[in-house]
DOKETOR-196772 format. One line per field, with one value per residue: residue number from 1; residue in one letter; x, y, z of N, C-alpha, C in turn. Coordinates in pm, 1 decimal, decimal comma. Each point is the difference from the previous one (the first is absolute). Example, Ala and Ser with C-alpha at 12.3 -4.5 7.8 and 13.67 -1.06 7.14 Angstrom:
% DOKETOR-196772
pos <- c(1	2);
code <- c(A	S);
n.u <- c(1319,0	-35,0);
n.v <- c(-569,0	105,0);
n.w <- c(780,0	-72,0);
ca.u <- c(-89,0	82,0);
ca.v <- c(119,0	119,0);
ca.w <- c(0,0	6,0);
c.u <- c(90,0	-77,0);
c.v <- c(120,0	109,0);
c.w <- c(0,0	73,0);
This chain:
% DOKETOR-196772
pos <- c(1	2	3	4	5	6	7	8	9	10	11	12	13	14	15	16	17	18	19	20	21	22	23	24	25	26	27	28	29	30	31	32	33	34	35	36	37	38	39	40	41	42	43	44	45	46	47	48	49	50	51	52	53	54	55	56	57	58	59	60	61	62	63	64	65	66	67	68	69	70	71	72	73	74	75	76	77	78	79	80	81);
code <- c(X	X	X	X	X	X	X	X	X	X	X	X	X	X	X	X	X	X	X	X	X	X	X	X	X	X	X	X	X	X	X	X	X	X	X	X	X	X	X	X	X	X	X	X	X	X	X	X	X	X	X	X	X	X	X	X	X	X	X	X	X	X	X	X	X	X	X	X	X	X	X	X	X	X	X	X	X	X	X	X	X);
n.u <- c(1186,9	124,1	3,4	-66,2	151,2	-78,5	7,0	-45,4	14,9	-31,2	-46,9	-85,5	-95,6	-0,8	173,8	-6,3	89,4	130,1	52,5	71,0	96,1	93,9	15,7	59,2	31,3	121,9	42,0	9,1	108,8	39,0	-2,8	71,3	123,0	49,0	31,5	36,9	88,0	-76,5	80,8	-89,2	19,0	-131,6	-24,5	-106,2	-0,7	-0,6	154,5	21,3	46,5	-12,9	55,8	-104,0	15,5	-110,9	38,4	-69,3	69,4	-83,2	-44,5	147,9	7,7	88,1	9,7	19,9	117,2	-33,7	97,2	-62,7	-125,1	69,7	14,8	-126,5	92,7	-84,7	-87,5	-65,8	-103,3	46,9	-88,8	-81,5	1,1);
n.v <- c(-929,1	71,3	-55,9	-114,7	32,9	48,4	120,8	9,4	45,2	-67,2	-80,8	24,4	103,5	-117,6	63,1	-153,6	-20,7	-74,2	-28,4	61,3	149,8	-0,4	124,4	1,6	32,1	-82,7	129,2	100,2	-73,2	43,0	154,4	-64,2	-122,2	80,1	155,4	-118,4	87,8	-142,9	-63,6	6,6	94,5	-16,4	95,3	101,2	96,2	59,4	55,5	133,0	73,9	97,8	31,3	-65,0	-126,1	26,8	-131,8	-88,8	-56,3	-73,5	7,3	15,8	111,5	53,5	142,3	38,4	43,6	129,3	89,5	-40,7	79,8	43,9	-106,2	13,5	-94,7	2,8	-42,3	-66,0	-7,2	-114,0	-36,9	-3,4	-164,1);
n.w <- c(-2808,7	26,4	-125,6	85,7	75,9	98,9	42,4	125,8	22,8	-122,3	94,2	-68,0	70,6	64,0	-30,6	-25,8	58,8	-60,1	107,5	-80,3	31,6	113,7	-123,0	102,6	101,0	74,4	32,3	-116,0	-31,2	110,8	39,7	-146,1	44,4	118,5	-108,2	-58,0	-33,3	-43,7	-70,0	-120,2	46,5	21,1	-65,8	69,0	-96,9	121,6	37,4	-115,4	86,3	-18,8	144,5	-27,9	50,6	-14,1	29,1	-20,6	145,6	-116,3	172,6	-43,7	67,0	-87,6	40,8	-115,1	43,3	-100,9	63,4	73,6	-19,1	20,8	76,9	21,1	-121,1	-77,1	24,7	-124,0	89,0	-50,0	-148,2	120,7	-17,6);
ca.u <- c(-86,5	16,8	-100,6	-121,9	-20,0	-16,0	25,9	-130,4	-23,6	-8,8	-128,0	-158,5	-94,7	-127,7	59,8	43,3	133,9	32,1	149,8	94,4	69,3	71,8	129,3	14,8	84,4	-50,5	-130,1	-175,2	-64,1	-32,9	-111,5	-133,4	-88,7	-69,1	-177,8	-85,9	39,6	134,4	-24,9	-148,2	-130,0	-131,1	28,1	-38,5	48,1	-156,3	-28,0	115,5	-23,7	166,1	109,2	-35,6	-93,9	-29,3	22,2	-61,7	46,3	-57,8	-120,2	37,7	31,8	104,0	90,0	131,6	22,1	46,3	145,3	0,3	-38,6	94,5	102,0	-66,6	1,0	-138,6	-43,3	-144,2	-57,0	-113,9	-107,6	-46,2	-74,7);
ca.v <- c(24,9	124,0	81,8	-16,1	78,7	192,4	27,1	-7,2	189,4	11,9	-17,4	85,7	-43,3	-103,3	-114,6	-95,7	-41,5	-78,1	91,3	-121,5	1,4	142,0	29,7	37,0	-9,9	-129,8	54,2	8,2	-160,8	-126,3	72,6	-18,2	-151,2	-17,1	30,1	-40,8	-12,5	-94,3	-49,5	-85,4	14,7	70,9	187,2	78,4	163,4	109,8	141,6	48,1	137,4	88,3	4,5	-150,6	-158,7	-130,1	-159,3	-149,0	-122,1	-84,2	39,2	152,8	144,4	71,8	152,8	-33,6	95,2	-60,6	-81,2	-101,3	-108,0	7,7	-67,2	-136,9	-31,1	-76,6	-64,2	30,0	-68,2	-82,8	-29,5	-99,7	-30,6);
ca.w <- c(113,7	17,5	-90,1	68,0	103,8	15,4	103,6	85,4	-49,2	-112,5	-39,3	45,7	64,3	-2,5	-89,5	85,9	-70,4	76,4	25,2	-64,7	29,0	102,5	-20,0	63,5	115,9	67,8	113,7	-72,7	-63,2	120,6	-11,2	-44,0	12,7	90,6	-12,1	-30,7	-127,0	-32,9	-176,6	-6,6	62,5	-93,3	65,4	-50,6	-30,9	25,7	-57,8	-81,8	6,5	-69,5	112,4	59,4	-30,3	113,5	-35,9	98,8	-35,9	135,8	60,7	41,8	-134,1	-6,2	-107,3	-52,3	-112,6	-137,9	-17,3	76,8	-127,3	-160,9	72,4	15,6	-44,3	3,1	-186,8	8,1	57,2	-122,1	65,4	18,1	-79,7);
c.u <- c(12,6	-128,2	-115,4	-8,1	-4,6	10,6	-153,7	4,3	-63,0	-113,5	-146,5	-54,9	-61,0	66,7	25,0	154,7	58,9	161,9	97,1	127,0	-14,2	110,6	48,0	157,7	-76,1	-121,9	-90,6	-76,8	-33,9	-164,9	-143,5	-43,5	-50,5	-187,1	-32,6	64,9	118,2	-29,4	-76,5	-100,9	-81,3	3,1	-127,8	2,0	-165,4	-49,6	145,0	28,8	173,0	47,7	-20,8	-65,1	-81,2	-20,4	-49,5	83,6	-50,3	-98,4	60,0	1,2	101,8	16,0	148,1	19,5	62,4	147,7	-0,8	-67,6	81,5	87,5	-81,0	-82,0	-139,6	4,0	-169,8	-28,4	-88,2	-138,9	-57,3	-147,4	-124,1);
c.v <- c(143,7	123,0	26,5	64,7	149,1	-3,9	13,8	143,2	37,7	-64,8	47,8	-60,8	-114,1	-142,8	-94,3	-66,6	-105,1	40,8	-108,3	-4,6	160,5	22,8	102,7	42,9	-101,6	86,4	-23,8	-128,0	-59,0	91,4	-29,9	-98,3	-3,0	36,0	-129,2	-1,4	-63,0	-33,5	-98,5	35,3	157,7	104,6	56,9	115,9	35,7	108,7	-2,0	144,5	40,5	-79,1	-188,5	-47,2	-64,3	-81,5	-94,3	-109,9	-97,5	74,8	151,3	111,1	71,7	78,6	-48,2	169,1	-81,5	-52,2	-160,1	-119,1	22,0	-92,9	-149,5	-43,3	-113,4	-71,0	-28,2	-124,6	-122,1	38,9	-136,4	-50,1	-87,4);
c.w <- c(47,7	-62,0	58,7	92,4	27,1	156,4	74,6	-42,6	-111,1	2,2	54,2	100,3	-28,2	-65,8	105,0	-89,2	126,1	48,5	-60,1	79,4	83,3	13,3	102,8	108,5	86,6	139,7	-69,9	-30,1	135,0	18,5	-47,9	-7,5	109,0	-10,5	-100,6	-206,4	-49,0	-113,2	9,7	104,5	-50,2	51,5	-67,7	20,0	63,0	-18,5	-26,0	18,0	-81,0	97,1	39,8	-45,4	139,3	-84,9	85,5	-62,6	155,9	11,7	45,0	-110,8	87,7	-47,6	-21,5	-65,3	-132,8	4,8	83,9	-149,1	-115,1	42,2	-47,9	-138,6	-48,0	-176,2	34,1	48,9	-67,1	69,9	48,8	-66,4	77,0);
């Protein structure tokens, strides 16, 4: 399963992925469940700039700098049928 996984940083504009795991310090990890990023739940990448990510999880968006998404662990989202 590891294999499957990449970091939120790594992925493009417009990608939808799912959060598997937040590798993290227990602040950062409480941080981001509070915005909304917990394992199994649906993330999308909006924009990708060098320095950030805005990301939608839920009905919200978030700037993330890249080291913050290099923390938050994702895999691909199945498709639905």
């Amino acid at each position: 399963m590891m294999g499957d996984l990449r970091p939120l940083s790594f992925l493009s504009a417009g990608t939808e992925a799912t959060i598997a795991e937040v590798r993290a310090g227990k602040g950062m990890r409480s941080r981001l469940s509070g915005m909304g990023f917990c394992p199994e739940t649906r993330v999308t990448v909006q924009c990708a700039d060098r320095g950030s990510l805005i990301v939608s999880v839920g009905d919200a968006r978030y700037a993330l700098s890249r080291g913050v998404a290099m923390k938050v662990l994702v895999k691909n989202t199945p498709e639905e049928s």
